[in-house]
C-alpha atoms as an extended CHARMM CRD file, in Angstrom:
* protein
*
       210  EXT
         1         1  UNK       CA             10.0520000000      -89.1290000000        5.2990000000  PROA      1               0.0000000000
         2         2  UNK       CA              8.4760000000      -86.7770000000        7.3680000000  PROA      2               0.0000000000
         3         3  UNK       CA              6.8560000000      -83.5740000000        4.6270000000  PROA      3               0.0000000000
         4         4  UNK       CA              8.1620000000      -79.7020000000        5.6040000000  PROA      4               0.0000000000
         5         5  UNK       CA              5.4640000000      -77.7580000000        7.5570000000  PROA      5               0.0000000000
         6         6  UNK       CA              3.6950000000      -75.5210000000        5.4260000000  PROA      6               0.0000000000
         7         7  UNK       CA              4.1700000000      -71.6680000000        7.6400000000  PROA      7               0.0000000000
         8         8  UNK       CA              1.1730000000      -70.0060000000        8.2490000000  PROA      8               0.0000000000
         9         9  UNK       CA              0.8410000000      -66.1990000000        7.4780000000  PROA      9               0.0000000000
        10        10  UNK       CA             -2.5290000000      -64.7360000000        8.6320000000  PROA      10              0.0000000000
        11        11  UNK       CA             -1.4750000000      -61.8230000000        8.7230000000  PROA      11              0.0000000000
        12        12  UNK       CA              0.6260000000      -61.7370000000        5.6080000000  PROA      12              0.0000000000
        13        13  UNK       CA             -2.8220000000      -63.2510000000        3.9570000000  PROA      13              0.0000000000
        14        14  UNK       CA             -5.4700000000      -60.5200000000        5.5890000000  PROA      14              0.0000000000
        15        15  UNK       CA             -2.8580000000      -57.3340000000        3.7040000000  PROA      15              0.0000000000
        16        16  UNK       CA             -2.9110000000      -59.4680000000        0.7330000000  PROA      16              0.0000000000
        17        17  UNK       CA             -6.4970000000      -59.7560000000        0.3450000000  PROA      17              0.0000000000
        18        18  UNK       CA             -6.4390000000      -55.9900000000        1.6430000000  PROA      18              0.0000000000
        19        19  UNK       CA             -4.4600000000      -54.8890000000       -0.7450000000  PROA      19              0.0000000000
        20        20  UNK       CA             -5.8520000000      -57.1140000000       -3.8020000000  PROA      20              0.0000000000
        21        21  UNK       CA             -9.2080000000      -55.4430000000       -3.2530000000  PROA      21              0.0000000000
        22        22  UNK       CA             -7.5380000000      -52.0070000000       -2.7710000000  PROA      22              0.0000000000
        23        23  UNK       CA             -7.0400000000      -52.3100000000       -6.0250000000  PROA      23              0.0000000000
        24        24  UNK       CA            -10.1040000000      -54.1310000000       -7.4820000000  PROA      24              0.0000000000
        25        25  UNK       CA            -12.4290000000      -51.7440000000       -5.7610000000  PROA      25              0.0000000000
        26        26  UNK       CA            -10.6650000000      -48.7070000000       -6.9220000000  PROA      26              0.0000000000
        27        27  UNK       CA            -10.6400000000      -49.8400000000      -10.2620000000  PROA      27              0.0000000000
        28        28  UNK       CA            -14.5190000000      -51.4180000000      -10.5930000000  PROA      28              0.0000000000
        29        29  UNK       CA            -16.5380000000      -50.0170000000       -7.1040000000  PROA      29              0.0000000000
        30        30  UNK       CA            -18.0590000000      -52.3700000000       -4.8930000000  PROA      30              0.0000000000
        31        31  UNK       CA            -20.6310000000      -53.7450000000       -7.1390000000  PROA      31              0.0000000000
        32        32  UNK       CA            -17.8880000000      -54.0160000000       -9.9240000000  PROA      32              0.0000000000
        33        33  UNK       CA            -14.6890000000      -55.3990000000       -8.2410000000  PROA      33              0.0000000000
        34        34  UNK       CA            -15.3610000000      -59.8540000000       -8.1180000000  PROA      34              0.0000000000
        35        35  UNK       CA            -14.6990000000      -62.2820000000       -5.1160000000  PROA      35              0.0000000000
        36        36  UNK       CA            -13.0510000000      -64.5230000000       -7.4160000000  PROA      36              0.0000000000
        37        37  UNK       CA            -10.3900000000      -61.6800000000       -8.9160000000  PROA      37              0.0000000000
        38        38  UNK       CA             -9.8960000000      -60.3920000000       -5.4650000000  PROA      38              0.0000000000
        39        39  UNK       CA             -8.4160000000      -63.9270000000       -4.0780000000  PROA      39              0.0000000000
        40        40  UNK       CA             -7.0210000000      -64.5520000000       -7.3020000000  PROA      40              0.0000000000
        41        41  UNK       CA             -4.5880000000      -61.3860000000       -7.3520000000  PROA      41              0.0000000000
        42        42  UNK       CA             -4.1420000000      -62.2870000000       -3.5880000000  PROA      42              0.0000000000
        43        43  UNK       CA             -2.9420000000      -65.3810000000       -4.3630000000  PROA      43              0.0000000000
        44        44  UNK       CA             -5.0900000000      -66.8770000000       -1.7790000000  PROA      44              0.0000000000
        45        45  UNK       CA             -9.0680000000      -68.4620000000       -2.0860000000  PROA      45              0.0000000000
        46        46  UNK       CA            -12.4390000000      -67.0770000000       -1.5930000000  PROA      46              0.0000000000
        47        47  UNK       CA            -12.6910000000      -69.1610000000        1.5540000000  PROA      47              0.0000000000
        48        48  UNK       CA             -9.9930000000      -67.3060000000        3.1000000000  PROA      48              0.0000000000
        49        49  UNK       CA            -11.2580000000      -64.0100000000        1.8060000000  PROA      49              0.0000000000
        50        50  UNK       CA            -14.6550000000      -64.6740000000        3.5800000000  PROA      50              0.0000000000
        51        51  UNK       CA            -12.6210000000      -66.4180000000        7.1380000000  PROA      51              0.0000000000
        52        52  UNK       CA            -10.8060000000      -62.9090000000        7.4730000000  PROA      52              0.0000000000
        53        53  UNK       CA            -13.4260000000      -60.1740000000        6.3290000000  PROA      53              0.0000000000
        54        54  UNK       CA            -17.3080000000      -62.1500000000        6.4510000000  PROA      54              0.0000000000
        55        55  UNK       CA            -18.5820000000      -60.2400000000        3.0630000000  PROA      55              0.0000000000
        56        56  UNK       CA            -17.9000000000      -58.8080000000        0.3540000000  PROA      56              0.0000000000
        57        57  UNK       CA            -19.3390000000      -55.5930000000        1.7620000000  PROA      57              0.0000000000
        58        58  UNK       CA            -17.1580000000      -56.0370000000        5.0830000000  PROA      58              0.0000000000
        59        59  UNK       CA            -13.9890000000      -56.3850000000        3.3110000000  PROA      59              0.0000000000
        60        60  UNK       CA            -14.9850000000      -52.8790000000        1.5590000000  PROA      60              0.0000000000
        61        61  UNK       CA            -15.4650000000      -51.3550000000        4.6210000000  PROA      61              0.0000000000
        62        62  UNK       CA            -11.7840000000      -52.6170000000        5.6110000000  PROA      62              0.0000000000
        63        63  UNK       CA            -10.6200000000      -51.1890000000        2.5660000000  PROA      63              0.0000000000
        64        64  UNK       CA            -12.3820000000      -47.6300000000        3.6040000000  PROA      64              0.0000000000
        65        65  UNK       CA            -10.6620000000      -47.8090000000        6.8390000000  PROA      65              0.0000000000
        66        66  UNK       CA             -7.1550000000      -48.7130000000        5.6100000000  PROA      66              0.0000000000
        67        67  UNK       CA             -7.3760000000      -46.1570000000        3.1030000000  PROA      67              0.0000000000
        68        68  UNK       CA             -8.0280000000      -43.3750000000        5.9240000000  PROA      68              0.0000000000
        69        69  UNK       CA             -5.5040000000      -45.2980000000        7.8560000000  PROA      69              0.0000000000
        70        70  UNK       CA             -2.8770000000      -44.5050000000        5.5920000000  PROA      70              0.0000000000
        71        71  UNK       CA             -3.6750000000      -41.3540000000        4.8590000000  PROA      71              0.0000000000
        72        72  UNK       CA             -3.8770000000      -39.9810000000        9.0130000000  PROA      72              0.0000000000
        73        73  UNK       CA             -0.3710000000      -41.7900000000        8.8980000000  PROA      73              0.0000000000
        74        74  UNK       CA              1.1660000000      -39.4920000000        6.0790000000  PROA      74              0.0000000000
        75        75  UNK       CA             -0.7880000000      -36.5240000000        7.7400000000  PROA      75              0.0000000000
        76        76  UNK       CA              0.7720000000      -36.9790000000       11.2950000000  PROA      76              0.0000000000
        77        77  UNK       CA              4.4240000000      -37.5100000000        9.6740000000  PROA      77              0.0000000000
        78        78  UNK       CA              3.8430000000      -33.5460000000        8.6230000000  PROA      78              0.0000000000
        79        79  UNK       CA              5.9370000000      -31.2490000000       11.0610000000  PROA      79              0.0000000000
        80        80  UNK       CA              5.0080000000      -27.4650000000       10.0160000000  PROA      80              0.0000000000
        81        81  UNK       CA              5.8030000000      -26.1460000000       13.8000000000  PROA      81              0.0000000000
        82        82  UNK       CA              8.6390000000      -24.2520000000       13.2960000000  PROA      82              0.0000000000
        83        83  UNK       CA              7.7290000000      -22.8550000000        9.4040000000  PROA      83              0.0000000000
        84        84  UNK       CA              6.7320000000      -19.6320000000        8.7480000000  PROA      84              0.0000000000
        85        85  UNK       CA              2.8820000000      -19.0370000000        8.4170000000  PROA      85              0.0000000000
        86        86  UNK       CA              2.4540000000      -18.3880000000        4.7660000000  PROA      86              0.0000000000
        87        87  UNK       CA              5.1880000000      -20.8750000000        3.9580000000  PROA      87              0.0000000000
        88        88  UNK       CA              3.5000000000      -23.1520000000        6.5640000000  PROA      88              0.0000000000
        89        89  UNK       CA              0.1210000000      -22.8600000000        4.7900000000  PROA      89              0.0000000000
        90        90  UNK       CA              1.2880000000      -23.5120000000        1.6230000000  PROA      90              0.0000000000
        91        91  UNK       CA              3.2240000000      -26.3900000000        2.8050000000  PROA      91              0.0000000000
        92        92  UNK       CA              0.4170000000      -28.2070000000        4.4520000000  PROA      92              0.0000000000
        93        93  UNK       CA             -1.7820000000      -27.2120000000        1.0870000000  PROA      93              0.0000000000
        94        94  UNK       CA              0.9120000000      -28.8210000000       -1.5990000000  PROA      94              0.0000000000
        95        95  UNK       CA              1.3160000000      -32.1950000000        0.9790000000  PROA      95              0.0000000000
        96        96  UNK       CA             -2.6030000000      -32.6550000000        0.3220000000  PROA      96              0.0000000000
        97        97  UNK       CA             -2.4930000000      -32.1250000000       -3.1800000000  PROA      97              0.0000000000
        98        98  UNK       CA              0.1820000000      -34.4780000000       -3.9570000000  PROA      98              0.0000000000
        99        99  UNK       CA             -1.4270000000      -37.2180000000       -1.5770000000  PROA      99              0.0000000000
       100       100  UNK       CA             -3.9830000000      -37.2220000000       -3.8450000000  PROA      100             0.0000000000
       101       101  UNK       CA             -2.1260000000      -37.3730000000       -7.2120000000  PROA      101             0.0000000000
       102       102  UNK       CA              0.2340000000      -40.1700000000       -5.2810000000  PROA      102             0.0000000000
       103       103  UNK       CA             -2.7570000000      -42.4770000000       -4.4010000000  PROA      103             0.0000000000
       104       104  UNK       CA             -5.8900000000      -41.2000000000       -6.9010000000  PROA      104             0.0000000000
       105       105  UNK       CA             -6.9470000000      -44.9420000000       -6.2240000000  PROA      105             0.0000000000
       106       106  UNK       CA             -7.9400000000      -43.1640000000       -2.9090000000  PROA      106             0.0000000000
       107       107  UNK       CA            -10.0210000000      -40.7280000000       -4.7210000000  PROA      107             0.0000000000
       108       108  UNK       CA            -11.5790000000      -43.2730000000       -7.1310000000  PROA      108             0.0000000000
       109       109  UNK       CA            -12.1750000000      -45.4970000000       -3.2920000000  PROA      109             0.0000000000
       110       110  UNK       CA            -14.1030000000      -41.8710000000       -2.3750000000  PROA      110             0.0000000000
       111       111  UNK       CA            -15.8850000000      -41.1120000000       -5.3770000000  PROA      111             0.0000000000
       112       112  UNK       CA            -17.6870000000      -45.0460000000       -4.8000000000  PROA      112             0.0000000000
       113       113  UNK       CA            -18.5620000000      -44.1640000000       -1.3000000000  PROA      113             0.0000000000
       114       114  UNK       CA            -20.2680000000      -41.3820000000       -2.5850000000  PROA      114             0.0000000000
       115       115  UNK       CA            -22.6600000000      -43.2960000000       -4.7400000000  PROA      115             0.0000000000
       116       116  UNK       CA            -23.3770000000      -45.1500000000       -1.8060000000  PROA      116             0.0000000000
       117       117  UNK       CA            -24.1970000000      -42.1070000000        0.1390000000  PROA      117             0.0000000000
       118       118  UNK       CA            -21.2510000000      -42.9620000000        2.6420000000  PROA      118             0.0000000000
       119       119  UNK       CA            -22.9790000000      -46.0080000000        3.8600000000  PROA      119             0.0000000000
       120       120  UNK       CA            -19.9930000000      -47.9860000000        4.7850000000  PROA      120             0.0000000000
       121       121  UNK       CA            -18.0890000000      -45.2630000000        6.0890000000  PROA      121             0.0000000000
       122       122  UNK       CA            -21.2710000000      -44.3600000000        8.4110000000  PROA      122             0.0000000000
       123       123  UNK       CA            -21.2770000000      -47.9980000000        9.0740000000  PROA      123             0.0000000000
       124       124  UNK       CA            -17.2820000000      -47.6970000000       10.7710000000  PROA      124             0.0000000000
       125       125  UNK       CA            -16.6540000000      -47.1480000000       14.0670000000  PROA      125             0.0000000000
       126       126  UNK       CA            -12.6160000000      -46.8900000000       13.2560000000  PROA      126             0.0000000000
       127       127  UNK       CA            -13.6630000000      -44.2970000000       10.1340000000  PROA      127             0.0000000000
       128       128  UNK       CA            -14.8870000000      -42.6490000000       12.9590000000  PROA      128             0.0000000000
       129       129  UNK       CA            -12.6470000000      -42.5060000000       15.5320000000  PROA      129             0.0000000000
       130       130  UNK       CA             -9.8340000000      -41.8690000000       13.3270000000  PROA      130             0.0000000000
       131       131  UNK       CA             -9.0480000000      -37.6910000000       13.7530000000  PROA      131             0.0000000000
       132       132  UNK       CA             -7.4500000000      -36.1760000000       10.9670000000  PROA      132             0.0000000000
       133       133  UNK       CA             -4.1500000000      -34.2700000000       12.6010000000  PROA      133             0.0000000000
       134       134  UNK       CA             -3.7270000000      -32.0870000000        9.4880000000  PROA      134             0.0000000000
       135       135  UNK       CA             -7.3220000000      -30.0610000000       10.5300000000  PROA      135             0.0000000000
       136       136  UNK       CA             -5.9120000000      -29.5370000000       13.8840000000  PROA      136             0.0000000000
       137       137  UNK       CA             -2.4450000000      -28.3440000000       12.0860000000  PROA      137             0.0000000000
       138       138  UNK       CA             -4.2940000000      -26.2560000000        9.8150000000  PROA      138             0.0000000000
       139       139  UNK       CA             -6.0330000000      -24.3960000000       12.6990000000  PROA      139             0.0000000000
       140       140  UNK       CA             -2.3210000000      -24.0790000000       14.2830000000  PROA      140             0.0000000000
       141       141  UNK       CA             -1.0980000000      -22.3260000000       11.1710000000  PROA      141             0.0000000000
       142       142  UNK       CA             -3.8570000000      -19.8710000000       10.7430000000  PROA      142             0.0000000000
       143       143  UNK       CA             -3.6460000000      -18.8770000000       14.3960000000  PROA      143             0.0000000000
       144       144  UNK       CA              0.3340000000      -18.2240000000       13.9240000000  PROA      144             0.0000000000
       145       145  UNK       CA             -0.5260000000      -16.1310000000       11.0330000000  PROA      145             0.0000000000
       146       146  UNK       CA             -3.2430000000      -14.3340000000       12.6650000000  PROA      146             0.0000000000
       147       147  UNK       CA             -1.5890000000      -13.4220000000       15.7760000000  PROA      147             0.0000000000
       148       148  UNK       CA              1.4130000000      -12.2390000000       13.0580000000  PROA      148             0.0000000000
       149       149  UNK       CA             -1.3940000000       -9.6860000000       11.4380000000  PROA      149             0.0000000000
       150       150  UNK       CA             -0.7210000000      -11.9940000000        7.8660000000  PROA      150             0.0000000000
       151       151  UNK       CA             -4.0050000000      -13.6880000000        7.8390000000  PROA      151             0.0000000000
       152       152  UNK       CA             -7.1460000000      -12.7410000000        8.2760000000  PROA      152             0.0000000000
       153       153  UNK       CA             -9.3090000000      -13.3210000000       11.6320000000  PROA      153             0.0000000000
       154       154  UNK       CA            -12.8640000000      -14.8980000000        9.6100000000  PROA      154             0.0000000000
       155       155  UNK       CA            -11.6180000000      -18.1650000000        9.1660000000  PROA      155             0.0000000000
       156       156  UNK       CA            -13.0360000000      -21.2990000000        9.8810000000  PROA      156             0.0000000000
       157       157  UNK       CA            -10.2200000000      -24.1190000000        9.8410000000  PROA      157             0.0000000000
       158       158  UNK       CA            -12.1490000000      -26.9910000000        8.5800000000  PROA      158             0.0000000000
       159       159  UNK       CA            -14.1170000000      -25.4030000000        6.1670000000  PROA      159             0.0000000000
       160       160  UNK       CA            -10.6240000000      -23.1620000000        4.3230000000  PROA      160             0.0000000000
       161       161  UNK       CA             -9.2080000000      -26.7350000000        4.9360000000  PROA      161             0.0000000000
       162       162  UNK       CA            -12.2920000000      -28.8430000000        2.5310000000  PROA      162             0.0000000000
       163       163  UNK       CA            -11.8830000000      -25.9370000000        0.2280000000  PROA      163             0.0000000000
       164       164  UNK       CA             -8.1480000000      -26.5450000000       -0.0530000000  PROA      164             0.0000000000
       165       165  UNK       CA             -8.3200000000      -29.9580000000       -0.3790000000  PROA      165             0.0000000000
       166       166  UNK       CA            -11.2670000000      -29.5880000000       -3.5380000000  PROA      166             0.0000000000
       167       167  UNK       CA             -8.4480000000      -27.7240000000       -5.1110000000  PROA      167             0.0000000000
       168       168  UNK       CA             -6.0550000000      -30.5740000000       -5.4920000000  PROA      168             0.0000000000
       169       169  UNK       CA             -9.0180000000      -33.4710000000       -5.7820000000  PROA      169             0.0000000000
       170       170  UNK       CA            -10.7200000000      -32.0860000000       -8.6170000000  PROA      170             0.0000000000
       171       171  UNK       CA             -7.4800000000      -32.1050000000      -10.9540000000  PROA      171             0.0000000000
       172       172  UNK       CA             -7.1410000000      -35.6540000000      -10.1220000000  PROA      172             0.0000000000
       173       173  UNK       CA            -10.6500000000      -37.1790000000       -9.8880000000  PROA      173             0.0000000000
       174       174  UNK       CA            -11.5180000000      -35.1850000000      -13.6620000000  PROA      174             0.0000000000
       175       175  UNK       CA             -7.9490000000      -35.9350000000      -14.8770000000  PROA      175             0.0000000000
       176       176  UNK       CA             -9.2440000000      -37.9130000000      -17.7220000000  PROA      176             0.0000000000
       177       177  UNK       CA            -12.6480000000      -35.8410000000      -18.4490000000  PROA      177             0.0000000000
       178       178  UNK       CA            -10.8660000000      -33.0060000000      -18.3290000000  PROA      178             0.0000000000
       179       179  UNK       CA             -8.1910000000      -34.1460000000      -21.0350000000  PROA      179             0.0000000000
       180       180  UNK       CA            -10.4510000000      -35.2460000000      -23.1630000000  PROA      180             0.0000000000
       181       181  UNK       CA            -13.3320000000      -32.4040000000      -22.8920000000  PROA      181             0.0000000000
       182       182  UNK       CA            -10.5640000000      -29.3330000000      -22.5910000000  PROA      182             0.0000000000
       183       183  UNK       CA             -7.4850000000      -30.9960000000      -23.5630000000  PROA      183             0.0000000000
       184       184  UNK       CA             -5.7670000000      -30.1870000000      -20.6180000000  PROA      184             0.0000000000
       185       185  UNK       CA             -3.8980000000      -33.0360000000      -18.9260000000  PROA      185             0.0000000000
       186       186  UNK       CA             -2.9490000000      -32.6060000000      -15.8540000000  PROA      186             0.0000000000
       187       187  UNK       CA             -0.6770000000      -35.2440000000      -15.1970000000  PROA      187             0.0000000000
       188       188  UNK       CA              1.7730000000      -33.6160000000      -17.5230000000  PROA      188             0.0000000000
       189       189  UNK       CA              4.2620000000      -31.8060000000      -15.1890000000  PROA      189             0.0000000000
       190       190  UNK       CA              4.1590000000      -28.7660000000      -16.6300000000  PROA      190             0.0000000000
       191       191  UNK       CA              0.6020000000      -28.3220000000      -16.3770000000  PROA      191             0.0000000000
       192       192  UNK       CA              0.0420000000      -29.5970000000      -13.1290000000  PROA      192             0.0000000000
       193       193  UNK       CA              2.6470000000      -27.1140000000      -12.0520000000  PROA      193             0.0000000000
       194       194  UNK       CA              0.8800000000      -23.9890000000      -13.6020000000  PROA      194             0.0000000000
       195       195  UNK       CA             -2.2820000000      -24.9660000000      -11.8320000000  PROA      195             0.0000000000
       196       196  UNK       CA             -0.4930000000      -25.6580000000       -8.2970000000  PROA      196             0.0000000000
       197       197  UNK       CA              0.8700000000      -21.8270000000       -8.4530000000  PROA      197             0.0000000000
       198       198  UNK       CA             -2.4450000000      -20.8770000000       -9.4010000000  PROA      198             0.0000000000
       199       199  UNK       CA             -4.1370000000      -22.4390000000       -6.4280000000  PROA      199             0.0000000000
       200       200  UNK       CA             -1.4650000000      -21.5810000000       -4.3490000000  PROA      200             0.0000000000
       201       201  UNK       CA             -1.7300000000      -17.5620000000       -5.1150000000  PROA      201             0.0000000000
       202       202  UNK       CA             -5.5220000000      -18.1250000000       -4.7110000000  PROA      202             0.0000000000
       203       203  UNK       CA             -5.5360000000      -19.5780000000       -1.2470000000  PROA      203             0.0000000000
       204       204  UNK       CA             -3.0140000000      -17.0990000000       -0.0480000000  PROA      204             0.0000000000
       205       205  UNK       CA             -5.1120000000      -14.4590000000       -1.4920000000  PROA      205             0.0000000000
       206       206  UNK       CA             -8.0590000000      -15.4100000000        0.2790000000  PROA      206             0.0000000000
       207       207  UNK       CA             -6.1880000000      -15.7840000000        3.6440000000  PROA      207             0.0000000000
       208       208  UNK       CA             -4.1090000000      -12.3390000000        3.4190000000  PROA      208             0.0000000000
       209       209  UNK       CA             -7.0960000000      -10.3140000000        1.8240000000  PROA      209             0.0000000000
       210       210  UNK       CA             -8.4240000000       -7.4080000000        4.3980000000  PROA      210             0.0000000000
């Protein structure tokens, strides 16, 4: 009796590992997350891990680039053309901050690279080829408002855009520090909604300030 084929999935098996380590590195770093746990929660082997990805290092930098993947995805489904300057602003501002409270694994993913002085993300030729649409959106939406006389002309779209982006990030990345050292938790609606109008009033402030 001839035995059923087993059906291959390479592809299904590469975003498993992916995602397994996603989550491993996010939760332990590089030098934390383990081979073993990786294929385990992939339900897959460490054979297969190193056939797709070559290291354990490698398959970090995969995880980098799918991480920035996913986030020039959500970035480019953002259509702000047709909104109002200020509203458009604040638009583009709230999309970033809830990214980050959606996926702080991408933040913790960040924070790692940073203690490795963004080796593996200076290492990636797709990191660096991937262009983030939202800087080129922002720069759209402050020269609306400009040309409307609402914003003022002294501003540099990438940097107003890192500075926008801190403003959402830090509530997230210090979530826990910040509970525990202020007792202010920011993950309870409420507060995380005080704090959004507060940002929001001082970003427009900055932008429609003389």
């Amino acid at each position: 009796m001839n035995q059923p084929k087993i059906k291959r999935d390479p592809e299904g098996t590469r975003r498993r590992i992916l995602l397994a380590a996603a989550e491993e590195f996010a939760a332990g770093g590089l030098f934390g997350a383990r081979v073993d746990q990786i294929a385990r929660r992939a339900e897959t082997n460490e054979r297969m891990l190193y056939y797709y990805f070559g290291s354990k290092e490698q398959l970090f930098t995969a995880v980098l680039e799918h991480a920035f993947g996913s986030l020039v995805e959500a970035e480019r489904a953002l259509d702000l053309d047709g909104v109002a300057p200020i509203e458009a602003i604040t638009r583009l501002a709230h999309f970033v901050w809830d990214y980050f409270r959606d996926h702080p694994e991408f933040l913790r993913l960040m924070n790692n690279e940073n203690l490795h002085e963004a080796k593996y993300i200076k290492g990636s030729n797709r990191i660096r080829e991937l262009i983030s649409p939202i800087v080129e959106t922002t720069k759209s939406i402050l020269e609306r408002g400009q040309k409307a006389g609402l914003f003022r002309q002294d501003v540099d779209p990438l940097k107003f855009y890192i500075a926008a982006a801190a403003l959402g990030y830090y509530i997230v990345s210090n979530r826990f520090t910040l509970n525990a050292t202020l007792g202010l938790d920011f993950s309870d609606p409420h507060q995380r909604e005080q704090m959004i109008r507060m940002n929001t009033e001082l970003l427009l402030s900055y932008l429609t300030r003389r």
